[in-house]
N, C-alpha and C positions, 0 to 999 in steps of 0.2 A: 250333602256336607253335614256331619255330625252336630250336635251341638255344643257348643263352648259348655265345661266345669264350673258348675256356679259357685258361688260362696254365700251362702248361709249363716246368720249368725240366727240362735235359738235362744228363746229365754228362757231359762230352766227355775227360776222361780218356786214355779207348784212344786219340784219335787226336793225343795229346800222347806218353804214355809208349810206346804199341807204336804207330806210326801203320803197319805194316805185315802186319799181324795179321790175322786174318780178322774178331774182336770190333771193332776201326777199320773194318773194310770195310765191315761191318754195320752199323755207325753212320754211317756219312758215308754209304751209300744211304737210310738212315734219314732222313736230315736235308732229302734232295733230296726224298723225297715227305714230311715234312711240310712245306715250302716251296708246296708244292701245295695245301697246304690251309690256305691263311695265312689266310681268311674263319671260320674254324671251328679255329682255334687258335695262338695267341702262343706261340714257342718262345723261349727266353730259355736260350743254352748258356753252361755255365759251365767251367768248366777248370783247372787248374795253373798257378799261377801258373811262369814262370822257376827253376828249383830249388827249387822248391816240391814236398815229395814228399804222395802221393795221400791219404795218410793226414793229414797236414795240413791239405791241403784239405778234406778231407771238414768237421774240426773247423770251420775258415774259413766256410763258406758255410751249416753248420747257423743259425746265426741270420740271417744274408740270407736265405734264404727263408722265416721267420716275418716279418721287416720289409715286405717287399717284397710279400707276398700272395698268392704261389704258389697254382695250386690243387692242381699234385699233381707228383711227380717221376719223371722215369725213368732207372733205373739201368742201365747197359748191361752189368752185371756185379754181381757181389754184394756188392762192397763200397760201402755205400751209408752217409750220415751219418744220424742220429738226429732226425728233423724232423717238426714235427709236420702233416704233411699223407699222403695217399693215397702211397706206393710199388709201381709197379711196376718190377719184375727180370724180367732176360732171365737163363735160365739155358743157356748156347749146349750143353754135352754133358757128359754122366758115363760117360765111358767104361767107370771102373771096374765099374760097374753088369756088365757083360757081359763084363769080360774081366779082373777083380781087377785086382790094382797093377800094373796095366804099366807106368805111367807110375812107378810107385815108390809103397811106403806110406805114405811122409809125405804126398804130394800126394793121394792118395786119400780120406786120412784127413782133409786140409781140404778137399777141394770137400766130403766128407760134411757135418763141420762148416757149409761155406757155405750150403749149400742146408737144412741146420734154422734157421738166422741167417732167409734167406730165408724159410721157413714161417714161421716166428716174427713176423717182421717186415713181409712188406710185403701188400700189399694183394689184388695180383695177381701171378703169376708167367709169362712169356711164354719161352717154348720156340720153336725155329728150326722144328722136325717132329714127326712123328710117335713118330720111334724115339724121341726126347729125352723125349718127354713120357711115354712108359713107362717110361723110367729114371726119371725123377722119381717116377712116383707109384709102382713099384715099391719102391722105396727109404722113401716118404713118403705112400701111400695116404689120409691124412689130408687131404693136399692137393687131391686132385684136383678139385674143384669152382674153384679157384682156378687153376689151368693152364689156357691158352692157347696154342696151338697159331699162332705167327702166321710163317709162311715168311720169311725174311732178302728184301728188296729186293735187285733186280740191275739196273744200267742197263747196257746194251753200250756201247762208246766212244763210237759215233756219234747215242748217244741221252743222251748228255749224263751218262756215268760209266763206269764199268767201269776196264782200263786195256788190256784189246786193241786193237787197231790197228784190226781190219777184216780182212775175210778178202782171201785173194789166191790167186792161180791155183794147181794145184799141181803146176805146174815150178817156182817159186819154193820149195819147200820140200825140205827133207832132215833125217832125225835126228828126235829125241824129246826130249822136255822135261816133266821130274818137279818140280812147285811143291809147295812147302813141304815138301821135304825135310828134316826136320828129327824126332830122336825117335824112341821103336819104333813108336809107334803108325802113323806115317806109312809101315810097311810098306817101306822101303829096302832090307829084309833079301829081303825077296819077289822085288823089282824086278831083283837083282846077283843072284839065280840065274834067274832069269826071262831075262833077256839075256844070260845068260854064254854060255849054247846058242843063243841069236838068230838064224837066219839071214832076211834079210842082215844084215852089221854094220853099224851105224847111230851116228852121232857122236849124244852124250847132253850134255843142258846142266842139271843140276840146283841147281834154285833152293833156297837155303837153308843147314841142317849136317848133313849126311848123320852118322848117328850110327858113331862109331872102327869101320875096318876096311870098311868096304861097299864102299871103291870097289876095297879090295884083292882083290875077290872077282870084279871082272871084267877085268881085264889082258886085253888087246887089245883091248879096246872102250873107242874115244874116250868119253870123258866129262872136263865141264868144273865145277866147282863155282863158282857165284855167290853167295856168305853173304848180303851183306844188298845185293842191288840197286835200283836206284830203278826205281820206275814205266814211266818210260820204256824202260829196261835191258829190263825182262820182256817189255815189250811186244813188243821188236824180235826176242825170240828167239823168241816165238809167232809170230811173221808168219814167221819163215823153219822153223818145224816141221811136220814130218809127222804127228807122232801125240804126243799127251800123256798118259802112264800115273796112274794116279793107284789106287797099290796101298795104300790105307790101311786098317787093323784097323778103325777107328772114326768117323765123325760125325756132328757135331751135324746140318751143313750141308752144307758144302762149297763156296768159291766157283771154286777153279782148274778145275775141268771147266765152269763158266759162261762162266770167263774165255777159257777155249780155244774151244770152241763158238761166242761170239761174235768171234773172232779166225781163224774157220773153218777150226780143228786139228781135226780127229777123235780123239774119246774111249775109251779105255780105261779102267776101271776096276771096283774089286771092289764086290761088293756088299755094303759094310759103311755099318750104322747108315743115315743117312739119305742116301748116296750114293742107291741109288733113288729115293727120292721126289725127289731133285735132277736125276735127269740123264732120269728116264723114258726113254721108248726111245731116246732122242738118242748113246748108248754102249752100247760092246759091255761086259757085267759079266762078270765071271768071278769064283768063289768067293774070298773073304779069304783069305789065307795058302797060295794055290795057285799055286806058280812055274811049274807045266806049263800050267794055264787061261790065266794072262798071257803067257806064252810066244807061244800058241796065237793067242791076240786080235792080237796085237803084230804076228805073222806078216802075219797077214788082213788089216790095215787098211795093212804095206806094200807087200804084193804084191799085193791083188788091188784096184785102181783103183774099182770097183764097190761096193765096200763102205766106203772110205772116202767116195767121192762124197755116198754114203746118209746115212752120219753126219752131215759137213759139213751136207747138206739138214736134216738135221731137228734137228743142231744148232744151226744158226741160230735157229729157229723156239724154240725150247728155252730160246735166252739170252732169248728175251725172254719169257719166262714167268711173271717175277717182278719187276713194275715196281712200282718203290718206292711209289709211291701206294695202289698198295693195301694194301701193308706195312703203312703212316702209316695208312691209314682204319682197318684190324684194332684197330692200337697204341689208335689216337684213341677208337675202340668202348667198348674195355676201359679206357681211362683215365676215361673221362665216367664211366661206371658206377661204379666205386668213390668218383668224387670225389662222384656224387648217393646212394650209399648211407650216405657220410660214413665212411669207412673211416680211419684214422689210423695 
């Protein structure tokens, strides 16, 4: 016997307050495969209203989805309203788990916070990877029968998401491009002594805010700062790069080594948190917090024509690894389940 047409309400949220985030990214791929699967489940997104702040909303829409008949909700972050149907949360990374307050105490001390709100509350909990899912239950062992392992959806441009362009030949390309420069975790400290010894020198476009002092650490090497660019903007400067570093301490996920890959930049990056399982062989890794390992990659992928080519090949093959539909069927999996266990 088939099963029943669920009804889904979605919080859309991230791609109202941060729509450039990697939490936005992962929902609007989200949203494309469950579109795919509109015969086996009704998604009904709700959102912020105009100056409406999050926390508002949340209050706002607790009794709309008791009126309305929800069968269950998905949170795409942990702040989630009080309702009485099945919750699942996406918990995207805990960094502090493995490397204390980097990001600072107080913010440590609320995802901790978040993620018992989470146990506490929702029904299921869904994790981008692997590493994420061992910070979770490190932290919350309690939980672990309730974690989920379900990988972030990715579509390439040309398969209807992403925000790469398409690859192109590579006489069209020169330089290096670091996305979501932004914080210590994202590893910028690594990247400015990594380059500072560079040879050759290569013009740098780094997307994001590079955290006070990085870029003072490489004088003579072009580099341009882009804070907050649109879509398009990124797009244009991955179609004309040579290589994309992506020196970061920690994540959940990862989408700019997808981005690039599908935009046929060749990969650099460390092997921190779930970068692996994201990029599999399709990049060169080199150890987290190792200026002479990035140094070394950087070198290889501008001089030696052979081993970028390799990348490009298998990073094509790489971006599409992770099509949102299966994403949504994983999601859909774990949502049916709790809502026929009757989870509240």
């Amino acid at each position: 016997m088939p099963s029943r047409r669920l009804r889904l309400a979605v919080d859309a949220s991230p791609l109202v307050v941060e729509p450039r985030r990697g939490v936005a990214r992962a929902l609007a791929h989200l949203r494309t495969g469950l579109a795919a699967l509109a015969d086996e489940v009704e998604v009904v997104v709700l959102a912020p209203a105009p100056g409406e702040t999050p926390r508002a909303f949340r209050r706002r829409v607790a009794p709309t989805v008791r009126r309305v008949g929800f069968d269950a909700w998905y949170a795409p972050f942990s702040a989630f309203p009080a309702v009485e149907v099945p919750v699942v949360v996406c918990v995207h990374e805990l960094p502090f788990v493995r490397l204390g307050p980097l990001e600072g105490r107080l913010r440590a001390l609320a995802h901790r916070r978040w993620l018992d709100h989470d146990v506490a509350r929702a029904a299921a909990i869904v994790v981008p990877s692997e590493a994420t899912r061992a910070d979770v239950v490190a932290l919350r062992p309690d939980a672990a029968p309730r974690v989920h392992v379900v990988p972030h959806g990715f579509a390439p441009a040309g398969d209807g998401g992403g925000r790469g362009p398409g690859p192109r030949g590579p006489a069209a390309r020169a330089g290096g491009v670091v996305l979501g420069a932004r914080g210590p975790r994202k590893g910028l400290d690594v990247w400015a002594r990594a380059v500072a010894g560079l040879e050759p020198v290569v013009p740098w476009t780094l997307v994001g805010r590079p955290p006070r002092g990085v870029l003072a650490r490489v004088r003579g090497v072009p580099a341009e700062v882009l804070d907050d660019p649109d879509d398009a903007e990124v797009a244009r400067r991955l179609a004309g790069a040579a290589v994309l570093a992506y020196p970061s301490r920690s994540e959940g996920f990862g989408y700019p080594p997808l981005e690039a890959m599908a935009a046929g930049v060749p990969v650099v990056a460390s092997a921190a948190g779930a970068v692996p399982e994201v990029v599999g062989d399709a990049a060169l890794l080199v150890p987290p917090g190792d200026p002479e390992a990035l140094r070394a990659a950087l070198r290889r992928v501008l001089v030696e024509p052979d081993v970028a080519a390799a990348l490009v090949a298998r990073g094509a093959a790489r971006a599409r690894a992770f099509p949102p539909e299966a994403a949504a069927r994983s999601l859909l999996k774990i949502v049916r389940e709790a809502v026929e266990r009757g989870d509240a």
